[in-house]
C-alpha positions, 0 to 999 in steps of 0.5 A, spaced: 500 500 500 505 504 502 509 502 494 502 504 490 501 511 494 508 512 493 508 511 486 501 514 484 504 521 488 511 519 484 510 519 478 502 519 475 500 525 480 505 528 478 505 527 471 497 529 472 500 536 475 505 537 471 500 537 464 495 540 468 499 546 469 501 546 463 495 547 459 493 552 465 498 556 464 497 556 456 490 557 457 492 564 461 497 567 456 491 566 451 486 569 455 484 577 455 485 577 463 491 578 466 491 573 472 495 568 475 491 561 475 491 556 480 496 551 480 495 543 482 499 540 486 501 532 485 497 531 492 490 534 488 489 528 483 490 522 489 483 520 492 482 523 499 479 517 502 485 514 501 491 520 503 486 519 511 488 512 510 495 513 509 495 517 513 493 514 519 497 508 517 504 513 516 501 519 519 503 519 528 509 513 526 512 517 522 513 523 524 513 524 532 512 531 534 517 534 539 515 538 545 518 544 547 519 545 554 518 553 553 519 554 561 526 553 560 527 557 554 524 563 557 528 563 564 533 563 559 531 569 556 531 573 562 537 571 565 540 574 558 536 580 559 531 580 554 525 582 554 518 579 551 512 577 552 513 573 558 
């Protein structure tokens, strides 16, 4: 599952992006208005059901998030004289 995802976001969604941006940005130059048009990303081509899944499967695992101990850096601060919000 991690391979298909991989790949669909590789190489197909990619390729979709591309082409599409392509043709948006012909469109643009050719029409009357001077406007920048929306871009597509390789991640608007996948289904969403199936980026929650991966990213219930990958999401927590994958990527920890790191807490910051914001009393110690504030205390910090003070002894160095710097003010703030604190």
């Amino acid at each position: 599952m991690a391979e298909r995802y991989r790949e669909m976001r590789e190489n197909w969604a990619f390729l979709a992006s591309v082409v599409t941006n392509g043709f948006l940005g012909l469109a643009a130059s050719m029409s009357g208005k001077r406007r920048k048009p929306k871009l597509t990303s390789p991640d608007d081509f996948i289904s969403k059901d199936f980026k929650a899944l991966m990213k219930r499967v990958f999401g927590e695992e994958a990527q920890p998030r790191r807490k910051t101990d914001w009393a110690s850096l504030v205390e910090d601060a003070k002894e160095k004289g710097l003010r703030g919000p604190w």
